[in-house]
C-alpha positions as CSV (number, residue, x, y, z in Angstrom):
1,X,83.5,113.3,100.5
2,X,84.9,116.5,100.1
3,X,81.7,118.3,101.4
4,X,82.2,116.6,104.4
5,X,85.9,117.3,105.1
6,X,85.2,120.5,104.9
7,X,82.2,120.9,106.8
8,X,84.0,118.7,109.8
9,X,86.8,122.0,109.2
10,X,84.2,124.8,109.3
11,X,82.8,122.7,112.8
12,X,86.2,122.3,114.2
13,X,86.9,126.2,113.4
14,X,83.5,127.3,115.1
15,X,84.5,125.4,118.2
16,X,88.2,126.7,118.4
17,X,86.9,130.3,118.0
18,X,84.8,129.7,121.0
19,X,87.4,128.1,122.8
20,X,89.7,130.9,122.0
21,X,87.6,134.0,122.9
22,X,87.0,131.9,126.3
23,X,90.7,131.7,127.1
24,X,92.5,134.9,125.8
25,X,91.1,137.4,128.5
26,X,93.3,139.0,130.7
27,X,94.7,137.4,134.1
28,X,98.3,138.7,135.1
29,X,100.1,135.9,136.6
30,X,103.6,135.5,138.5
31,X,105.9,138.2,136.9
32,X,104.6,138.3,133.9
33,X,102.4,141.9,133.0
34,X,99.3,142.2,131.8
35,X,99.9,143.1,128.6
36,X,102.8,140.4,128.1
37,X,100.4,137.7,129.8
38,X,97.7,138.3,127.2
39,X,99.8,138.4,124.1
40,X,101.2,134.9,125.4
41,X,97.6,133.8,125.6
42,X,96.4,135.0,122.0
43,X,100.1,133.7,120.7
44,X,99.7,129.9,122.1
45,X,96.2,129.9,120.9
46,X,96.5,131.5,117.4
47,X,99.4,128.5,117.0
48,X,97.4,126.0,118.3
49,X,94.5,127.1,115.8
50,X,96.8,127.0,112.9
51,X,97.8,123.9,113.4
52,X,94.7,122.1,113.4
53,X,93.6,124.3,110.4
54,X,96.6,123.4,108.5
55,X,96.5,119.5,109.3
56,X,93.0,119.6,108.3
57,X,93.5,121.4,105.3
58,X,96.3,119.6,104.4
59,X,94.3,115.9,104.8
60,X,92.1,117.7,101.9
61,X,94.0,118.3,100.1
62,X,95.9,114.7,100.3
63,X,92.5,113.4,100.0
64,X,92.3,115.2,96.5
65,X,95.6,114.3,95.2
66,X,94.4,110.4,96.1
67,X,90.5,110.6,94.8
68,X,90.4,114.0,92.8
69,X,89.3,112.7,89.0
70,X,92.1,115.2,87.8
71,X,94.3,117.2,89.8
72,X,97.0,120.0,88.2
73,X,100.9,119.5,88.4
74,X,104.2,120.6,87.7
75,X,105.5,117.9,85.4
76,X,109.5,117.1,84.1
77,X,109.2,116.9,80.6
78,X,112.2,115.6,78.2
79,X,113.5,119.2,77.4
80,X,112.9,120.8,74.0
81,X,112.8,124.2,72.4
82,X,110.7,124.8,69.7
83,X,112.3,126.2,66.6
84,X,110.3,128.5,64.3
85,X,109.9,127.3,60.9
86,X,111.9,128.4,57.8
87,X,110.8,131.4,56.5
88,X,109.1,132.9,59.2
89,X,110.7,136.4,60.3
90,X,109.6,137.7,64.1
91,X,110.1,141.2,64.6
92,X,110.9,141.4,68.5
93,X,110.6,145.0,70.5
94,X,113.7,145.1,72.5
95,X,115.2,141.6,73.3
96,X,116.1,138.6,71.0
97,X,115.9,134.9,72.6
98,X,118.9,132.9,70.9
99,X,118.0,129.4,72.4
100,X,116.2,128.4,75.7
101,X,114.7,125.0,77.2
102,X,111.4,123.5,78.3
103,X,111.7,121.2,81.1
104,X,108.4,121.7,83.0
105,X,104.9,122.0,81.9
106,X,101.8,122.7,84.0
107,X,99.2,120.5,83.5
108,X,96.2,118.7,84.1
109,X,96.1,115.3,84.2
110,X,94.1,112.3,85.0
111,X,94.0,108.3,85.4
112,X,97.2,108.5,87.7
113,X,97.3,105.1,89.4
114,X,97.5,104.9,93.2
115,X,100.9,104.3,94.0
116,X,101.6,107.5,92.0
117,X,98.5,109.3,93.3
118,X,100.0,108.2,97.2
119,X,103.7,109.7,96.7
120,X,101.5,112.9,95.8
121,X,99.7,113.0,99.1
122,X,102.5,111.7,101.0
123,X,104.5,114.6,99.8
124,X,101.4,117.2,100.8
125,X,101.3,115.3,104.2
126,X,105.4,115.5,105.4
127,X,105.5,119.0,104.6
128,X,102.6,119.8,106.3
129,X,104.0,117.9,109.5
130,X,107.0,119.9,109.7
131,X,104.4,123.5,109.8
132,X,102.3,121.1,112.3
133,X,104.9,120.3,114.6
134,X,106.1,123.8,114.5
135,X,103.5,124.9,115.7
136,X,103.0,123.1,118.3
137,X,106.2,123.9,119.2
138,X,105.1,127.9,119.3
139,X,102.3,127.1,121.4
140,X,104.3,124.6,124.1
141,X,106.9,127.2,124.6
142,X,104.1,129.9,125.2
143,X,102.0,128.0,127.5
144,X,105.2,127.3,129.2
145,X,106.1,130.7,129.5
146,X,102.6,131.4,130.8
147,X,102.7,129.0,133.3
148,X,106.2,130.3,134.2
149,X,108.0,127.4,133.4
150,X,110.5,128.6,130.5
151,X,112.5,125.7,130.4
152,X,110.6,122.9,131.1
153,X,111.9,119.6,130.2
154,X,108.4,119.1,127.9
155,X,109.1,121.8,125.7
156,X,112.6,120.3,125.1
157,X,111.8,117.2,124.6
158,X,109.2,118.8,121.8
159,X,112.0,120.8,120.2
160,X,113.6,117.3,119.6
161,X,110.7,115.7,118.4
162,X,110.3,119.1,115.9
163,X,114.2,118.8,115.1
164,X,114.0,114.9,113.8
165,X,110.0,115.2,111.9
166,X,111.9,118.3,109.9
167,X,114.9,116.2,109.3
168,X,112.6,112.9,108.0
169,X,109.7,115.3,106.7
170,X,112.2,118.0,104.7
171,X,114.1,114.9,102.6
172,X,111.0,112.6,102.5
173,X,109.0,115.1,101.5
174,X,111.4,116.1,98.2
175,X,111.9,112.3,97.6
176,X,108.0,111.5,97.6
177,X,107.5,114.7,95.3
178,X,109.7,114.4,92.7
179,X,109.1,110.4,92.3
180,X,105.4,111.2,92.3
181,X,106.0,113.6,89.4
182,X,108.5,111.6,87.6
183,X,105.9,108.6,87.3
184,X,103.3,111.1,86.7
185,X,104.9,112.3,83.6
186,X,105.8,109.1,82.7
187,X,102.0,108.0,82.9
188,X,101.5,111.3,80.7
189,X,103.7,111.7,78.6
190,X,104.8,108.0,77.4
191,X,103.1,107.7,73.9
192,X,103.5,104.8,72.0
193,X,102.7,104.9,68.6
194,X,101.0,107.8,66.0
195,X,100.4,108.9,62.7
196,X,100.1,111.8,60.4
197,X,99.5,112.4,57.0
198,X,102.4,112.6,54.9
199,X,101.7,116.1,54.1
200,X,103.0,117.4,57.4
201,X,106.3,118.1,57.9
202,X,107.1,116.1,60.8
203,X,110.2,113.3,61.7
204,X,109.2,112.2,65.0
205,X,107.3,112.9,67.6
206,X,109.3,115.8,69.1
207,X,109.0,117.2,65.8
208,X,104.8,117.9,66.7
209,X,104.0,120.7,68.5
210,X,101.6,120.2,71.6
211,X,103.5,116.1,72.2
212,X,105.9,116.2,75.2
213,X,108.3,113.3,75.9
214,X,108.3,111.9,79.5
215,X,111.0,113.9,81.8
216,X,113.2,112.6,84.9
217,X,114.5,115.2,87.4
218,X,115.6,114.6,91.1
219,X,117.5,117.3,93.3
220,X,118.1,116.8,96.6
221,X,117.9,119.7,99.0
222,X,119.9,119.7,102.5
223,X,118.2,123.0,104.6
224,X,116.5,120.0,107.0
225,X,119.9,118.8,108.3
226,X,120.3,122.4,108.8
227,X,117.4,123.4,110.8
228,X,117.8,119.9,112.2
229,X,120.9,121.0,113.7
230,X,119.6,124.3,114.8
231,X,116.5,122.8,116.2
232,X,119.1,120.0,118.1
233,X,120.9,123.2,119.7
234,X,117.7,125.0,120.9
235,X,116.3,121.8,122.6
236,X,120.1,121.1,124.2
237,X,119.8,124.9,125.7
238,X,116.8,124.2,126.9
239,X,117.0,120.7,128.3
240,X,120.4,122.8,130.3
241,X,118.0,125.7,131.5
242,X,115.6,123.1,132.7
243,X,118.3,121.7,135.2
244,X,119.3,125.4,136.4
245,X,115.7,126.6,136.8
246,X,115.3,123.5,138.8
247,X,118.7,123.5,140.8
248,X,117.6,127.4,141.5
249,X,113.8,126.1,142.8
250,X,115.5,123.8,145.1
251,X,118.2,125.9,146.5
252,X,115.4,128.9,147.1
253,X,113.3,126.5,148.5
254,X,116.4,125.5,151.0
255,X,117.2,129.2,151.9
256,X,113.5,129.4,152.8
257,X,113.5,126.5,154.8
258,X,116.3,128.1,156.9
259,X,114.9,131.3,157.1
């Protein structure tokens, strides 16, 4: 399967290339220069490229967080410290480390079950929308720009669309994540019953070196109301330049008329 995401990627590259070279020559049009008409060109078509490269790499990589046997994470892990045994005397170069916590591990896992496994890739998915849309975004406003139509209602009207997928992608994407990875440790982590000789020296589990405890940790982040906002503003200034550009076509089209 993932032969064949990736050869559909290497085809859909091949054909943008083609398309690209095709498209990015040089034609001066309206006002614009040369020079300033070809870097619009090679900017809207570089954004348009790495959006479809980055929405196809990102529906492989979802596809290996859902069907991967194993795939590596950053799990919550109960937090511990591990305390040298009695006895034992560490002679340190410069710095001393009084106390300190483990919260995370790295690891790699497998047997997740699929509602887990789906969090995962939802999580890979939402962020990559909000890079997607962004994009797209880079690439309306250029081919606007090209066309010279700066403040056309379209590109507004995408610069609201890229405002609200930031604002549902940015917190969906942190609540997907962190569940996915809380479950995942959970799934990990949970053991329920052991044994060791009587000879070692251990309590409990958290006594045993190498046996993490399942972890929780959730934090919220706020930056997509934020760019939400800014993003809200942008598409309001233009959705306002759109009326004046179109209030000055009609009133220079009147003045012609009378001349």
């Amino acid at each position: 399967m993932f032969g064949l995401l990736l050869a559909a990627v290497a085809a859909v590259l091949v054909v943008l290339m083609v398309v690209f070279s095709r498209s990015s020559r040089t034609a001066p049009l309206g006002d614009l220069e040369g020079s300033e008409y070809t870097r619009l060109r090679w900017t809207r078509n570089l954004a348009a490229i790495f959006a479809v490269v980055w929405g196809l790499g990102s529906l492989v990589q979802a596809a290996q967080m859902l069907w991967a046997p194993a795939i590596d994470l950053t799990l919550p892990v109960r937090s511990i410290w591990p305390k040298i045994p009695a006895g034992v005397e560490v002679n340190q170069t410069t710095a001393t480390v009084l106390d300190g916590t483990i919260s995370q591990v790295v690891a790699t896992v497998e047997g997740l079950n699929l509602g887990t496994r789906a969090l995962l890739a939802g999580e890979v998915l939402l962020l990559a929308s909000m890079a997607v849309v962004a994009l797209i975004g880079v690439a309306q406003i250029c081919a606007g720009l090209v066309r010279g139509e700066a403040f056309h209602t379209r590109i507004a009207s995408w610069l609201r669309t890229t405002a609200w997928v930031f604002l549902a992608a940015g917190i969906g994407s942190q609540i997907a994540g962190q569940s996915g990875r809380n479950l995942a440790s959970a799934q990990a982590f949970d053991v329920h019953s052991g044994s060791w000789p009587d000879s070692l020296p251990f309590e409990s589990f958290e006594d045993i070196p190498g046996i993490f405890r399942p972890g929780f940790g959730f934090s919220l982040e706020f930056w997509p109301i934020g760019v939400w906002l800014v993003l809200m503003a942008l598409a309001t200034a233009f959705r306002v330049g759109s009326r004046l550009s179109a209030s000055n076509r009609r009133l220079k089209s009147e003045v012609e008329g009378l001349v």
